[in-house]
MARKOLNU-195886 format. One line per field, with one value per residue (C-alpha): residue in three letters; x, y, z. Coordinates in steps of 0.02 Angstrom, whole numbers. Layout:
BEGIN
lumza <- (ALA; ...)
c1 <- (X; ...)
c2 <- (Y; ...)
c3 <- (Z; ...)
//
This chain:
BEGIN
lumza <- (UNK; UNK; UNK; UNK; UNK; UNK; UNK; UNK; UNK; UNK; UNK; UNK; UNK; UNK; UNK; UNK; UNK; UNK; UNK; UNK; UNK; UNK; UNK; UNK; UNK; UNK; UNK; UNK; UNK; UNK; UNK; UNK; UNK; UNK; UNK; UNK; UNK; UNK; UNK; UNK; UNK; UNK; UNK; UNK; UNK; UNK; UNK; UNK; UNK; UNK; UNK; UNK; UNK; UNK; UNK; UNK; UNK; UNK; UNK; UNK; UNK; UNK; UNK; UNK; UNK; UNK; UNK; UNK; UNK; UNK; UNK; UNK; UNK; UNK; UNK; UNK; UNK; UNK; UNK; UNK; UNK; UNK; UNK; UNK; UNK; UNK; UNK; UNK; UNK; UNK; UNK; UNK; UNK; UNK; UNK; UNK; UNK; UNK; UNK; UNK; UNK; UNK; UNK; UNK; UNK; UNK; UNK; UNK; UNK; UNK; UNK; UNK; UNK; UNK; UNK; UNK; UNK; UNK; UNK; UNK; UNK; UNK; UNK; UNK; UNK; UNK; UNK; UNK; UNK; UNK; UNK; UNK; UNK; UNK; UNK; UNK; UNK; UNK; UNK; UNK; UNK; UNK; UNK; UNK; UNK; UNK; UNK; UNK; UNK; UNK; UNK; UNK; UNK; UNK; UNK; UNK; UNK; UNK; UNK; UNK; UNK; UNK; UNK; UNK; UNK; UNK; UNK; UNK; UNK; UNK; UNK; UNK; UNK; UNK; UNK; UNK; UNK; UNK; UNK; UNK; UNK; UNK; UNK; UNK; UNK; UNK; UNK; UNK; UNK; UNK; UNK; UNK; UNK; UNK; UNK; UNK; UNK; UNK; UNK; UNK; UNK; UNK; UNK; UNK; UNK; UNK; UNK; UNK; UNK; UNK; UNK; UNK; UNK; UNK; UNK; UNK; UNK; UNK; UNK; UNK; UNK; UNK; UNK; UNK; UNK; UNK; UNK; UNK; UNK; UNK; UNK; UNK; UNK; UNK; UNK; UNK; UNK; UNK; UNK; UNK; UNK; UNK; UNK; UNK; UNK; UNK; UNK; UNK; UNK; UNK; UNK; UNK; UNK; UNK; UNK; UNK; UNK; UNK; UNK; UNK; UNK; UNK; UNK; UNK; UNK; UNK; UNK; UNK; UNK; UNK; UNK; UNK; UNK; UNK; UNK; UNK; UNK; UNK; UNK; UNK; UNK; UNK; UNK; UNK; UNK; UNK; UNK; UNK; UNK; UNK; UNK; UNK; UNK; UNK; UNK; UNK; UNK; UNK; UNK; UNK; UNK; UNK; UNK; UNK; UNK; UNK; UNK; UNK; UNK; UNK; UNK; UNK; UNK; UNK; UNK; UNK; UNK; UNK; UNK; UNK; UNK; UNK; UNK; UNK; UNK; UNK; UNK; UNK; UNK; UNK; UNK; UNK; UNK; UNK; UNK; UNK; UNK; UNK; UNK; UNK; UNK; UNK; UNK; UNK; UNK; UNK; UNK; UNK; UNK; UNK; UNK; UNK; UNK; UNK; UNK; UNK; UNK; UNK; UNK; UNK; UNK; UNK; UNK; UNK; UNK; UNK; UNK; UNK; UNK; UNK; UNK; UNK; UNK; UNK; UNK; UNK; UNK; UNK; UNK; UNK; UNK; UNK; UNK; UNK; UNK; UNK; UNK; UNK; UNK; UNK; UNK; UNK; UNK; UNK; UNK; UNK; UNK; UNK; UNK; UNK; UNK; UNK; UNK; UNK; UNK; UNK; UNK; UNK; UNK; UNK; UNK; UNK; UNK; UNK; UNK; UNK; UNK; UNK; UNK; UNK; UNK; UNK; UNK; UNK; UNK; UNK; UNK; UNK; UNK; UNK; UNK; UNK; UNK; UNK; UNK; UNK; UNK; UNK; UNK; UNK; UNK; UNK; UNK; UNK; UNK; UNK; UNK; UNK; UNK; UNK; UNK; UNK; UNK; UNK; UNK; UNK; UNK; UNK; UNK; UNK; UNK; UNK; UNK; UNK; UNK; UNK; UNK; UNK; UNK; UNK; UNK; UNK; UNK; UNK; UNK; UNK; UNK; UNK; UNK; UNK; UNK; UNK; UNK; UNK; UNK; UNK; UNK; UNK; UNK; UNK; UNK; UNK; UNK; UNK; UNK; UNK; UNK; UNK; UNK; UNK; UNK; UNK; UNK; UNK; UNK; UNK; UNK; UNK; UNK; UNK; UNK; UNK; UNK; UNK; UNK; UNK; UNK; UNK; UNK; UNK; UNK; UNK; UNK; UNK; UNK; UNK; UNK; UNK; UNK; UNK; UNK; UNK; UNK; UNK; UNK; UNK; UNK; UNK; UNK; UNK; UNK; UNK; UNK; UNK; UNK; UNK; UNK; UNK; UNK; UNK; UNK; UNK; UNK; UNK; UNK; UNK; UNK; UNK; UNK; UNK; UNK; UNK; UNK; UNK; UNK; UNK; UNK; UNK; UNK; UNK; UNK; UNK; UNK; UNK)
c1 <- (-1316; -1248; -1059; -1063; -941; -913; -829; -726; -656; -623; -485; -435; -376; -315; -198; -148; -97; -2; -104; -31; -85; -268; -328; -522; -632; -770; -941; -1091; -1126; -953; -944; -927; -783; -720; -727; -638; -513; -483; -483; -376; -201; -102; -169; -110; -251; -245; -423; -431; -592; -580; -601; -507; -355; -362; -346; -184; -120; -141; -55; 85; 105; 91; 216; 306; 294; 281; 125; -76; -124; -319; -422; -606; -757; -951; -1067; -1141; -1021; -892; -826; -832; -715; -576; -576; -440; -319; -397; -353; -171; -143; -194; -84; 34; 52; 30; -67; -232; -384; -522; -657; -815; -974; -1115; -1317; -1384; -1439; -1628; -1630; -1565; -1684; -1782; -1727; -1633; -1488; -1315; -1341; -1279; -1229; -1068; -1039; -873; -891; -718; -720; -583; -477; -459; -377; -535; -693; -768; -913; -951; -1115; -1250; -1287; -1179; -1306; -1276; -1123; -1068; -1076; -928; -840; -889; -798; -666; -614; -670; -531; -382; -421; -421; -253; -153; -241; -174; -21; 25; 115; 54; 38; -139; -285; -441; -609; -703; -881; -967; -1159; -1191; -1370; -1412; -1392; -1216; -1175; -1114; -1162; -1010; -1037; -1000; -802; -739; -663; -620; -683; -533; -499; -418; -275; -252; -62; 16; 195; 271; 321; 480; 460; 623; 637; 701; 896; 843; 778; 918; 1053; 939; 939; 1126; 1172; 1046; 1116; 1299; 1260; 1150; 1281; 1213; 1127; 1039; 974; 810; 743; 539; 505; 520; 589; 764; 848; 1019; 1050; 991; 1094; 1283; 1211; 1173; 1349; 1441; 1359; 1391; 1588; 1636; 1528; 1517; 1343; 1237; 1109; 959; 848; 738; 733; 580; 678; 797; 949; 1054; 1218; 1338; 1433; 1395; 1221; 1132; 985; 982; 850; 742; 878; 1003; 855; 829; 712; 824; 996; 960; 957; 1157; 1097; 965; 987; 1001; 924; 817; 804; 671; 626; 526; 361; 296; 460; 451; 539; 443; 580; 637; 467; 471; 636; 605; 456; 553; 702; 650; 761; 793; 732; 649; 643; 544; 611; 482; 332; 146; -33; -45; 68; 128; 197; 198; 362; 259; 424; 419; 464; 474; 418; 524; 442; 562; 627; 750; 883; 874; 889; 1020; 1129; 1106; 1151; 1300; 1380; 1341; 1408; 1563; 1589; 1595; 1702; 1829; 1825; 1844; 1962; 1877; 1819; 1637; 1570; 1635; 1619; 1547; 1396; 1387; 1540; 1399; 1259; 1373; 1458; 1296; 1216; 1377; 1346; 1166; 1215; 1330; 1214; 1094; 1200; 1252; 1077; 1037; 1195; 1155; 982; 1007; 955; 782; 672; 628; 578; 739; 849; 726; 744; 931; 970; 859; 928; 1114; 1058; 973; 1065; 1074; 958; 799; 649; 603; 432; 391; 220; 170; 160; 315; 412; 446; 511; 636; 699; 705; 834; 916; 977; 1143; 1179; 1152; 974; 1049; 914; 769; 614; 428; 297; 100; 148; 30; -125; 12; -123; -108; -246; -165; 21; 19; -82; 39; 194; 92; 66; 251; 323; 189; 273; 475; 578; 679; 665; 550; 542; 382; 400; 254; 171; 51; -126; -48; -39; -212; -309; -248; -252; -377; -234; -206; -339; -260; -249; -64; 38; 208; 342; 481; 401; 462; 347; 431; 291; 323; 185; 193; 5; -72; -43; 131; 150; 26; 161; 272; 148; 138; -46; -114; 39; -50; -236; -309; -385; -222; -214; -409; -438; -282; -161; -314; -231; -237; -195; -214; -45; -26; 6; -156; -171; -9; -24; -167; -97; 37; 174; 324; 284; 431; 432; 552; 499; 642; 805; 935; 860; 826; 987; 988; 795; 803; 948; 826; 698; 801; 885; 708; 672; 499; 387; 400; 316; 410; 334; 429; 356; 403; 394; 302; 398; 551; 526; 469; 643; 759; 673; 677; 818; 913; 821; 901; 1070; 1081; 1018; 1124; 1289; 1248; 1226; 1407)
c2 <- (423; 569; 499; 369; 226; 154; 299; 325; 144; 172; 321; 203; 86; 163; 257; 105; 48; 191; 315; 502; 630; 669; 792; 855; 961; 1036; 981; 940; 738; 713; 781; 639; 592; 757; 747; 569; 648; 798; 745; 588; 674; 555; 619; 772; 868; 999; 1076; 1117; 1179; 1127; 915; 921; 1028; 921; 757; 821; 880; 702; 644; 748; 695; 523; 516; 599; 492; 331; 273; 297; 473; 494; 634; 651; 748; 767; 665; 704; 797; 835; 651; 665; 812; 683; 567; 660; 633; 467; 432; 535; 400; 243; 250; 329; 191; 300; 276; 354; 329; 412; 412; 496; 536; 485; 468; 298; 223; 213; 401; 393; 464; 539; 721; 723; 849; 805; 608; 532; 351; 349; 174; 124; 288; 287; 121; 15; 183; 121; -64; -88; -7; -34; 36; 33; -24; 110; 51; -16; -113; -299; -375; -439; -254; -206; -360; -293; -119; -191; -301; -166; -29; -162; -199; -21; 18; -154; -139; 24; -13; -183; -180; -106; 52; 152; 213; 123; 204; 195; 262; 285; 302; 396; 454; 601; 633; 662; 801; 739; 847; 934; 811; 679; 593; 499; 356; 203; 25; -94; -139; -264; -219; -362; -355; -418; -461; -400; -539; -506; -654; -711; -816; -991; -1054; -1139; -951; -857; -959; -941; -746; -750; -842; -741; -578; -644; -685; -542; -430; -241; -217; -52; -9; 130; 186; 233; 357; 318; 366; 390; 231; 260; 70; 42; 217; 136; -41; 29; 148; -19; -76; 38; 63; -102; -195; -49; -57; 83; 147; 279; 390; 504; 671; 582; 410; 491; 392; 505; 600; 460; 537; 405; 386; 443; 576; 681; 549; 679; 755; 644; 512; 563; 447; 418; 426; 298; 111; 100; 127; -31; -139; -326; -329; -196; -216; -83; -43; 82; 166; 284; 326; 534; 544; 504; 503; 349; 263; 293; 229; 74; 40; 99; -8; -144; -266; -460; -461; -320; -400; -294; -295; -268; -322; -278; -345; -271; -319; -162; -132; 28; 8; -130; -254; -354; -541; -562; -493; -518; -495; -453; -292; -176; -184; -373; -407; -311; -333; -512; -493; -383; -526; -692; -641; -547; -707; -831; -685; -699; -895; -924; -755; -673; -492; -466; -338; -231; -24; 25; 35; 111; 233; 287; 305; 436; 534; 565; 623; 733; 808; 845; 919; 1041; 1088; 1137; 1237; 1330; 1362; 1417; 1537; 1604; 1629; 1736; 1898; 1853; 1811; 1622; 1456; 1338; 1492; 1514; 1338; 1331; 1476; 1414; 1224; 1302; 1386; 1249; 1122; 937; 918; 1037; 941; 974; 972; 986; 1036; 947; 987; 1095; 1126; 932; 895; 1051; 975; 820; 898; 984; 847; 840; 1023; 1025; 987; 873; 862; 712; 747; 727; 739; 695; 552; 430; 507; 674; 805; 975; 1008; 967; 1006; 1148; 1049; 921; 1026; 1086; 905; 865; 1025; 1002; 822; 861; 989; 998; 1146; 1112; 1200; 1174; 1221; 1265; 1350; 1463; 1371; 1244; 1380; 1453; 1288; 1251; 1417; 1325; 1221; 1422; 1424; 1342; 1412; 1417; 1406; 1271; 1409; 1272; 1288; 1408; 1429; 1483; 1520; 1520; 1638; 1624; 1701; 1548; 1336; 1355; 1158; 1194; 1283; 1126; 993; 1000; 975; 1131; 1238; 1221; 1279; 1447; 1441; 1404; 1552; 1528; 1352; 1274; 1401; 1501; 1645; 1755; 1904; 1830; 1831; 1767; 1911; 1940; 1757; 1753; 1934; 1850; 1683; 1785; 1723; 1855; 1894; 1902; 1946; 1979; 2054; 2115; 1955; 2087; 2072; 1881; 1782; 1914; 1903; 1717; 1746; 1823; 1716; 1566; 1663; 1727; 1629; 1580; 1528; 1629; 1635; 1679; 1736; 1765; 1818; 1730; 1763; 1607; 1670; 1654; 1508; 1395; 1491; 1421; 1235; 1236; 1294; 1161; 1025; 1099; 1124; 937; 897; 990; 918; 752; 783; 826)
c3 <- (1133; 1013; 1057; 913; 999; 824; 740; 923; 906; 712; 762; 910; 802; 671; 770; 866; 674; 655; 609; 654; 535; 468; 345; 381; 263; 384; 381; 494; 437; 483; 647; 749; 654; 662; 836; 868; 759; 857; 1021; 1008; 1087; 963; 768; 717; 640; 467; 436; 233; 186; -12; -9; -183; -89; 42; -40; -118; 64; 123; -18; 9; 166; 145; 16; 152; 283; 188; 298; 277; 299; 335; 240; 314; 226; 253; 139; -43; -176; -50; -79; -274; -227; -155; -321; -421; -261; -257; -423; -411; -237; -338; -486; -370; -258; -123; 69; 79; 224; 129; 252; 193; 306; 227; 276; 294; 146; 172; 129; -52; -168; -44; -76; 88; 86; 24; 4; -159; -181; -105; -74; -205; -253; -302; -413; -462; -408; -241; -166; -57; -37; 157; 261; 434; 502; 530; 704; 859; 950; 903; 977; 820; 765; 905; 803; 629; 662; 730; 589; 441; 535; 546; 370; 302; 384; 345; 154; 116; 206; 109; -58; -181; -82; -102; -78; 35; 53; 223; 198; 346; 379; 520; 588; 681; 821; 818; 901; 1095; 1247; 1351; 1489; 1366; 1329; 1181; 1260; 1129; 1208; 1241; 1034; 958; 850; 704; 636; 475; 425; 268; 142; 23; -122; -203; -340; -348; -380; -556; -615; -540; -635; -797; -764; -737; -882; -1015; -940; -961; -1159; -1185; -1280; -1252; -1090; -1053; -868; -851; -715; -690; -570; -378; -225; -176; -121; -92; -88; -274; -318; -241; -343; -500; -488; -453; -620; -742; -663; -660; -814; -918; -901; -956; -838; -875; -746; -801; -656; -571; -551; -393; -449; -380; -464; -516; -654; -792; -756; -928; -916; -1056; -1158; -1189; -1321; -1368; -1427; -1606; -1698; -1848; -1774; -1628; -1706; -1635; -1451; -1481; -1316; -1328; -1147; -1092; -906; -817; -666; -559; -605; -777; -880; -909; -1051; -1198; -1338; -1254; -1241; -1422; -1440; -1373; -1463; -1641; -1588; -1476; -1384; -1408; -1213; -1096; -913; -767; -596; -465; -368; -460; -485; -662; -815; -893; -1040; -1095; -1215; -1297; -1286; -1134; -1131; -923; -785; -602; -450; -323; -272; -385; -253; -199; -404; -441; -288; -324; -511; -460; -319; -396; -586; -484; -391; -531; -655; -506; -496; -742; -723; -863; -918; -914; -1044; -1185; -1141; -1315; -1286; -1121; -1202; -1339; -1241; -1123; -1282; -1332; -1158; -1125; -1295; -1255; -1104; -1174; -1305; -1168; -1059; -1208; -1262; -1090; -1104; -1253; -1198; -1031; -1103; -1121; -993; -1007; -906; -933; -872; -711; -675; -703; -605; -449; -458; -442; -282; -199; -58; -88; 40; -21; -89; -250; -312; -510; -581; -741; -925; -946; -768; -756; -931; -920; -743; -847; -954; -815; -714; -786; -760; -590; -519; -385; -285; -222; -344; -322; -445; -461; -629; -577; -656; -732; -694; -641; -523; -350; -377; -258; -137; -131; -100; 50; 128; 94; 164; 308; 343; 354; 405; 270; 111; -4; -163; -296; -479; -565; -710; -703; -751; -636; -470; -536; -532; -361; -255; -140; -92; 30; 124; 278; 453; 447; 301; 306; 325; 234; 83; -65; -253; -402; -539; -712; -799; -960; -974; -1037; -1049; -1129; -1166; -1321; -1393; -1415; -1474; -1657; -1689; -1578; -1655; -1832; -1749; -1771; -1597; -1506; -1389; -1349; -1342; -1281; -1207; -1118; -1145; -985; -867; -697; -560; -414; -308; -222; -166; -105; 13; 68; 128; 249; 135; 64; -128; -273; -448; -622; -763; -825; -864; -802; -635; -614; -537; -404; -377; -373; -245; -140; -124; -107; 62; 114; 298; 296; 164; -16; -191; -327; -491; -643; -784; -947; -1144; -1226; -1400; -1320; -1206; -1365; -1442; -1311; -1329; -1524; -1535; -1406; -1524; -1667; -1605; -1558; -1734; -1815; -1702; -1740; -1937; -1926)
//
C-alpha cells in the first residue's frame, strides 16, 4: 500500500496539536511526507529547495508565531544541511519539528543511495531525538506512532522552547496511485498543561529583605522578546526606587527614557570600578554587549541573582551566587508590590538615586558623543550613518532584523538615538549563515514591515535563502558592502596580521544586484554619501519587497568607530 498510514497520522496529529506552517526541501525518500503535508487543507506549505535555507525559514517563522514550525527533507546529507538551524533553534530556545526521511536501517553500509546514519543525528543539539517505526502492521505499531507524534509536538512546545528531531524510515514504495486518499485514522491527541513554579513565602521574604540591604542594585537585561508587561515593571523600577536598569538592543525593553543602553561605550575598563553593583540581578538570554560582560567579571558584585526558568546553570559573567526559577515578570512584579506595600506601612524612602544618576550621566554622555560622531561623519559614506539614517525612518511597529558581526553591535549603540523598534537576531549560536533566511520566515509569518540589516559576507553566504516561489513582499534588505568581513578591522589581533585582507576580511568584488533582479524584488544602491538619506527615503517608501545596497568605505567605517571610542575617552579624562 504506497499510501504509508503512519506518516498520514503523524501530520494528523500534529496539526491537531497545533501545527500550521511547514517548511519542505524537495526530495523523492520524503515523498510521502511531502504528500501528507501538502494535502492536509490545515498546514500551510513553503517549498525551499536549500535544507540549510530552509531550516532558517522555519526558524523565522517560529520565532514568529511562538509555536513548532515543521521543516521536512529527504534522507542522507540533506539532514546534515538542517543542523546549523538546528543548532541556531536549540540555543535559541526556539520550536522546531525537524522531520527527516530516511531509508530503513538494514541498508546502512550497503552503498545504497543517500543513507547515512541519521538517527540523533543532531546530538545533544536537540531536546529529543524520536523515530517512527519502519512498518505499520502490528497494532501496537498504530499505538507507537501515535504516542512518538504527541510527544514531538508537546516536547518542543514545553519550556525550554526547541528543537525535536523526528527521523523517519520509510521504504519504497511510496509513491500512492491517483485512485488513492490520505485520510488520517481516528488519532488520539495527548495534551499537557503548562506549569508556572513559584517559590515559597520563607524565600520570598529572604529575597525581599537582601534586596532591601543590598545598597547599589543594577538591573540587565539578556536578549528576548518584547514583553510589554516586564517593560511598564522594570519603568516602575527605575522611576520610583532609583533603580538602574540595562538592555542591550536585542533585550526589547522598550524606550523608557532612563533605561541605560549605551554599555558598549560608556564601559571603559579603567574608569568603571564606581558603577560596581552590590546586587547584580540578570535576566533574559546571551548579553550583546561585551564591555559589560567584562565589566562584571573586572568588578564583580557582593551578589548576582538570575531570574528565570532553565535546565543549564549559566554563568557567563563568572559571578553568580543564585539562581531563581520563576519568570522575569512574576519576580519583579512581585519585588515591585510587596517592598511598595511594606515602604507604605514603616513610611520610609527606599533607595538613594546615585547610582542609577551615574550610570544615566554616563549613557547620556555616550549618546551624545555618538550622534556627534555620526554628524561629523555624514560626508563619507559609512555603516553607523546607514543605519542611523534608516532607524529614523522606520515606524514603531516595523520588525527589525540585525545580521551579526558588525550590523548588530552598531544597532547596539544606536538604541538611544532612535532605533525604537522590536529586534530579532540569530544570538543563540551568533552565526551568519542563515540571517537572511530568517528574515524570510519572519516576514513570511506577520503582516507587519520587516526590515533585515546585514553585511555583505552575511547576504552572500545566504542567497539560497531566494530561491522561493514567491518572495514575502513585507520584507525590505539594506546591505552594507564593505567588500570584505569588516568586523576584522576592529579586533586587535587580525589588525596587526599581514594577511588581513586575504585571510580574514576575504577581500571581494561580489554585489548583490544580480540575485536580487532575479528574485522579482526592486534593487537600490549609494555610492556616493551626497545621495544616501534621499536613497534610503526611497526604499523605505518602496511598496513591495526591496534590497538596498550601500556601498561602504572600510577606512572610514573603522574611522567613525575609533574615533567614537576616542571621543568618549577623551570626555571622561576631563
Amino acid at each position: 500500500m504506497p499510501v504509508i498510514q503512519p506518516v498520514v497520522d503523524l501530520v494528523d496529529i500534529l496539526v491537531q496539536q497545533g501545527l500550521s506552517h511547514a517548511v519542505i526541501s524537495p526530495g523523492s525518500r520524503s515523498a510521502a511526507i511531502t504528500l501528507a503535508f501538502a494535502r492536509n487543507q490545515a498546514v500551510k506549505t513553503l517549498v525551499s529547495i536549500d535544507e540549510r535555507s530552509a531550516g532558517y525559514i522555519a526558524l523565522g517563522l517560529a520565532t514568529e508565531l511562538g509555536k513548532p514550525v515543521a521543516v521536512v527533507c529527504p534522507s542522507g546529507t540533506a539532514a546534515y544541511n538542517l543542523a546549523p538551524a538546528v543548532a541556531e533553534a536549540f540555543f535559541s530556545q526556539v520550536p522546531l519539528l525537524v522531520i527527516t526521511a530516511d531509508r530503513p536501517a538494514e541498508w546502512i553500509h550497503q552503498q545504497d543511495g543517500q543513507t547515512i546514519y541519521q538517527r540523533d543525528i543532531y546530538g545533544r543539539h536537540v531536546k529529543a531525538s524520536l523515530e517512527l517505526p519502519t512498518d505499520d502492521h502490528p497494532p501496537d505499531i498504530i499505538w507507537h506512532t501515535n504516542r512518538v507524534a504527541n510527544e514531538a509536538y508537546l516536547t518542543a512546545s514545553c519550556y525550554p522552547l526547541g528543537p525535536v528531531h523526528l527521523n523517519v524510515p520509510i521504504r519504497e514504495p511510496f509513491y500512492p496511485l491517483e485512485s488513492e486518499e490520505y485520510i488520517p485514522r481516528r488519532n488520539r491527541i495527548i495534551r499537557s498543561l503548562s506549569v508556572q513554579p513559584d517559590l515559597s513565602l520563607a524565600d520570598w521574604h529572604t529575597l525581599q529583605e537582601e534586596w532591601e540591604d543590598a545598597g547599589k542594585i543594577l538591573i540587565a537585561g539578556g536578549q528576548g522578546p518584547a514583553n510589554p508587561q516586564l517593560t511598564e515593571i522594570l519603568g516602575k523600577i527605575t522611576e520610583e526606587w532609583e533603580i538602574p536598569v540595562l538592555g542591550d538592543v536585542t533585550s526589547n525593553l522598550g524606550n523608557h527614557p532612563d533605561f541605560i543602553s549605551m554599555q558598549d561605550i560608556a564601559l571603559l575598563p579603567d574608569d568603571a570600578d564606581s558603577l560596581r553593583p552590590d546586587l547584580l540581578v540578570t535576566f533574559g538570554e546571551s548579553l550583546l554587549s561585551k564591555k559589560f560582560r567584562n565589566f562584571i567579571r573586572k568588578f564583580p558584585p557582593k551578589k548576582h541573582w538570575h531570574i528565570g526558568n532553565g535546565t543549564h546553570l549559566t554563568d557567563s559573567l563568572q559571578s553568580l551566587t543564585l539562581r531563581i526559577p520563576v519568570a522575569p515578570v512574576h519576580f519583579f512584579a512581585k519585588m515591585l508590590e510587596d517592598i511598595d506595600f511594606k515602604s507604605f506601612v514603616e513610611n520610609r524612602a527606599l533607595f538613594d538615586g546615585a547610582y542609577k544618576n551615574e550610570w544615566l550621566r554616563r549613557d547620556r554622555e555616550a549618546a551624545r558623543v555618538v550622534s556627534e560622531s555620526i554628524e561629523e561623519n555624514l560626508t563619507s559614506l559609512n555603516d553607523l550613518s546607514s543605519i542611523k539614517i534608516l532607524a529614523s525612518l522606520l515606524e514603531e511597529a516595523d520588525l527589525v532584523h540585525l545580521g551579526n558581526s558588525m550590523p548588530v553591535r552598531y544597532a547596539n549603540i544606536l538604541k538611544r538615538l532612535g532605533l525604537r523598534q522590536e529586534i530579532r537576531a540569530n544570538r543563540g549560536t551568533s552565526g551568519i549563515d542563515g540571517c537572511v533566511s530568517t528574515a524570510i520566515g519572519s516576514a513570511l509569518a506577520t503582516d507587519r514591515k520587516v526590515f533585515l540589516i546585514v553585511g555583505d559576507v552575511t547576504f552572500l553566504y545566504d542567497r539560497n535563502g531566494f530561491l522561493l516561489e514567491e518572495f514575502p513582499s513585507n520584507l525590505k534588505i539594506l546591505v552594507l558592502n564593505n567588500g570584505g568581513g569588516h568586523i576584522f578591522r576592529m579586533i586587535d589581533g587580525p589588525t596587526r596580521q599581514p594577511e588581513l585582507g586575504t585571510y580574514f576580511e576575504t577581500r571581494h568584488h561580489f554585489n548583490a544586484e544580480s540575485t536580487v533582479r532575479e528574485a522579482g524584488l526592486r534593487y537600490f544602491s549609494v555610492k556616493e554619501a551626497s545621495h544616501l538619506e534621499a536613497r534610503i527615503g526611497e526604499f523605505v517608501q518602496h511598496k513591495g519587497a526591496a534590497l538596498l545596497e550601500v556601498f561602504t568605505d572600510p577606512d572610514a567605517n573603522k574611522k567613525v568607530y575609533s574615533a567614537i571610542q576616542e571621543a568618549y575617552r577623551k570626555l571622561r579624562s576631563n
